[in-house]
C-alpha positions as CSV (number, residue, x, y, z in Angstrom):
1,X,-92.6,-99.7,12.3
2,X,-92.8,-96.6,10.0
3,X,-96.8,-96.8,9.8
4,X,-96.8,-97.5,13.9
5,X,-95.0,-94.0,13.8
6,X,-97.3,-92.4,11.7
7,X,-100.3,-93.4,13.1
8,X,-98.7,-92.9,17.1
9,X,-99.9,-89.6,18.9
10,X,-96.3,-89.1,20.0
11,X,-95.4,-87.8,16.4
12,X,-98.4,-86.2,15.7
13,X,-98.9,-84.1,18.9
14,X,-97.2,-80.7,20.1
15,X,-98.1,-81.6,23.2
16,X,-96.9,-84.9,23.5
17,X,-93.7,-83.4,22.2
18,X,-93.2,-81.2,24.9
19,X,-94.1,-83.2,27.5
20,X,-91.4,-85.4,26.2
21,X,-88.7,-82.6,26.5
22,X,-90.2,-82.3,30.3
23,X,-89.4,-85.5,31.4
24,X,-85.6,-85.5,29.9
25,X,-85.1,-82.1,32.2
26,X,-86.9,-84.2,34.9
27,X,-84.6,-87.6,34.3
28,X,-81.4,-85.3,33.3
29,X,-81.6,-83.2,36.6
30,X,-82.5,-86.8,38.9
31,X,-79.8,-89.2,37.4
32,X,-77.4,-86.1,38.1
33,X,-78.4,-85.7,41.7
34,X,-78.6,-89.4,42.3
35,X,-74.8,-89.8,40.6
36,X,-73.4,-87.1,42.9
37,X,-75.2,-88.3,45.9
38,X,-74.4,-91.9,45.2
39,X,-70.1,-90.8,44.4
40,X,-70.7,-89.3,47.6
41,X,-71.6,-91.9,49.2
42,X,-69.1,-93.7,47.8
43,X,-65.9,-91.2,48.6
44,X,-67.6,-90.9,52.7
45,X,-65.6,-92.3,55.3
46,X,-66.4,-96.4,55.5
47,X,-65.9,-95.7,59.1
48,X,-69.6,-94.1,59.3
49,X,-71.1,-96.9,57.3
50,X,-73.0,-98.2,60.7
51,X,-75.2,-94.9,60.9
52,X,-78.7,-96.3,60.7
53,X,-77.9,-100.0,61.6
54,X,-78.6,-101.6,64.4
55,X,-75.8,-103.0,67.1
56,X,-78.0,-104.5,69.4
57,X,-78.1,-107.9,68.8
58,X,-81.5,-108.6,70.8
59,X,-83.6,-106.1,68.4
60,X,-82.8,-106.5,65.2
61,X,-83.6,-103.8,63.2
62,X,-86.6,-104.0,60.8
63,X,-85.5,-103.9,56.5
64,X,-88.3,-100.3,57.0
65,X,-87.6,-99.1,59.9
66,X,-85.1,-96.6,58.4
67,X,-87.2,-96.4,55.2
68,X,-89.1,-93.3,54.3
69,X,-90.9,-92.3,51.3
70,X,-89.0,-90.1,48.8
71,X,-90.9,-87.9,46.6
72,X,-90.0,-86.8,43.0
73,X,-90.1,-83.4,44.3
74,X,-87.7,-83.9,47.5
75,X,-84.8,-84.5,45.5
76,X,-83.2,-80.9,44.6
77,X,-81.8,-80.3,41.2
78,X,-78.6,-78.7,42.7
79,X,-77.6,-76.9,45.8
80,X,-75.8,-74.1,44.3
81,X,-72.3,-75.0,45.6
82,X,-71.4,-76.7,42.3
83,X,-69.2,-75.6,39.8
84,X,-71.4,-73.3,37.9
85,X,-71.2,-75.6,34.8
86,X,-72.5,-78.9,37.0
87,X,-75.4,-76.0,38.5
88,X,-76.8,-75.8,34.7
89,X,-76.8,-79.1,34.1
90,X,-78.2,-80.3,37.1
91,X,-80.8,-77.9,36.9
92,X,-81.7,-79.4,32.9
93,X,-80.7,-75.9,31.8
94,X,-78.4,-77.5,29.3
95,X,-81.1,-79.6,28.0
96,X,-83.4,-77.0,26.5
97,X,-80.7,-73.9,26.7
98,X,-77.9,-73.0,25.0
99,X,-75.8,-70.8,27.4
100,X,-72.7,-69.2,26.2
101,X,-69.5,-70.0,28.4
102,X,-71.3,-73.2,29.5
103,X,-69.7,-75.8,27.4
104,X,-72.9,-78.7,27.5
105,X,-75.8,-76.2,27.1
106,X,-76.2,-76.6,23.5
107,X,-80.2,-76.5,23.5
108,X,-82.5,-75.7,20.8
109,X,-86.0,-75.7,22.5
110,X,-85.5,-72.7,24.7
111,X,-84.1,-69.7,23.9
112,X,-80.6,-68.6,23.6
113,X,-79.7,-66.9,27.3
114,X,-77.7,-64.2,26.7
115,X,-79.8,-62.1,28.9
116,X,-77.0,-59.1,29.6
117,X,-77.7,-58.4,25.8
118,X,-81.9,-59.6,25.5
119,X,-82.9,-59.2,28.7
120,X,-83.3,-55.1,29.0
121,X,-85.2,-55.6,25.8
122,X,-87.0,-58.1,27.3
123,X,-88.5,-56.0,30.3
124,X,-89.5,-53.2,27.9
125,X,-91.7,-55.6,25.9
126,X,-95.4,-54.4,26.2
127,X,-95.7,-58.5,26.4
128,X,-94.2,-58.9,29.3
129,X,-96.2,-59.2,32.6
130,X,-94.0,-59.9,35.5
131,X,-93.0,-57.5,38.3
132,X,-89.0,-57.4,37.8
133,X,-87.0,-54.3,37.7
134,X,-83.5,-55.6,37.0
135,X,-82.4,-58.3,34.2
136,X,-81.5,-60.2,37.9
137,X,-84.5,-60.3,38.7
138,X,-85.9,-60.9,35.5
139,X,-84.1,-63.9,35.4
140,X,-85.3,-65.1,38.6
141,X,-88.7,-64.4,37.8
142,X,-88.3,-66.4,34.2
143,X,-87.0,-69.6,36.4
144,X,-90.1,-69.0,39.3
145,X,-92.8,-67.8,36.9
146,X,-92.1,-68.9,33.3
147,X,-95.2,-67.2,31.9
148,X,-94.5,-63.9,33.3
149,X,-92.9,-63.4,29.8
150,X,-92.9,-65.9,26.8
151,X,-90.2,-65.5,24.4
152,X,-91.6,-64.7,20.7
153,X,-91.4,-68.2,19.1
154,X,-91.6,-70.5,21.6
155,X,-94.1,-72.5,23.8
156,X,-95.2,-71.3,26.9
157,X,-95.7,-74.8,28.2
158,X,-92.0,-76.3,27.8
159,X,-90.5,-74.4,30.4
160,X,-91.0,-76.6,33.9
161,X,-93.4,-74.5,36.4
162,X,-91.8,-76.3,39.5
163,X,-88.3,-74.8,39.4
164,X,-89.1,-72.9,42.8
165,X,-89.6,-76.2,44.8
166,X,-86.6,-77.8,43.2
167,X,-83.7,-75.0,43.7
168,X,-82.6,-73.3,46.2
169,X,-82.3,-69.6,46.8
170,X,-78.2,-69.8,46.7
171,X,-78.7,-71.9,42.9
172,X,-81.4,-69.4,41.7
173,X,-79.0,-66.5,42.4
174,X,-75.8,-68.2,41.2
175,X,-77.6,-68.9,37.8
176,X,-79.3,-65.3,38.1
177,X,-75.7,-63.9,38.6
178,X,-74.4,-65.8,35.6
179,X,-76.8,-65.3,33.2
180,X,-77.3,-61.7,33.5
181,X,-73.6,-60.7,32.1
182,X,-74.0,-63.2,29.4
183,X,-74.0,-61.0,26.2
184,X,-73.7,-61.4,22.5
């Protein structure tokens, strides 16, 4: 086993690595919609459970009549009316992040957010090439456009680029709202 691991291109590639970390935000931020939507559907009233079935006896209705194709990128990481703690987690922030005040963000590939403290300092840094103003928007624009500005010390390719089609405007500014007062 020990020489399989050696000689694997899992533990000798960056990349690999970080690709890794992107699909455990990925599978975090599904199996959390999917348990919410299934308790859900669990807690609904039973007396709805004939939407979508047929009651005609003559036409039967067809196993995919119903069915239609769900793509990876259909399923929203959160809606932005969850507790703020269940909005980072859902999101995978907590995977990657440590967020003060946010009990399960304990991260270590991403940077620390404290971005009432960091972030000023972040928008003055002649290596940052985004468009915000504001530490708001700054956050917004780190979420959208990851690249914008890359943290001394860590990758620019671990942050997920497709945040934007995943959350919400009400989830962005929830998070955006949260993280900008968070200070050392």
């Amino acid at each position: 086993m020990k020489e399989f691991m050696k000689k694997s291109k899992f533990s000798q590639s960056a990349g690999s690595r970080e690709t890794f970390l992107i699909f455990i935000v990925v599978a975090c931020g599904i199996m959390a919609t999917l348990s919410v939507n299934l308790f859900n559907d669990l807690s609904s009233d039973p007396s709805e459970a004939h939407v979508g079935k047929s009651t005609s006896p003559e036409q039967p209705e067809s196993p995919s009549s119903n069915v239609s194709s769900v793509e990876l990128t259909d399923v929203p990481l959160a809606t932005g009316t969850e507790p703020l703690e269940k909005l980072f987690v859902q999101s995978g922030c907590a995977v990657c992040h440590t967020i003060p005040g946010i009990a399960p963000a304990r991260g270590r590939e991403g940077p620390r957010l404290v971005l009432g403290t960091n972030g000023p300092l972040r928008l003055a840094d002649p290596q940052y090439h985004g468009t915000a103003t504001t530490v708001r928007e700054y956050v917004q624009e780190s979420i959208l456009n990851p690249g914008a500005y890359v943290v001394p010390g860590y990758s620019d390719r671990v942050m997920p680029r497709w945040y934007g089609r995943r959350l919400n405007a009400l989830a962005l500014d929830r998070m955006a709202e949260y993280l900008e007062n968070v200070t050392e």
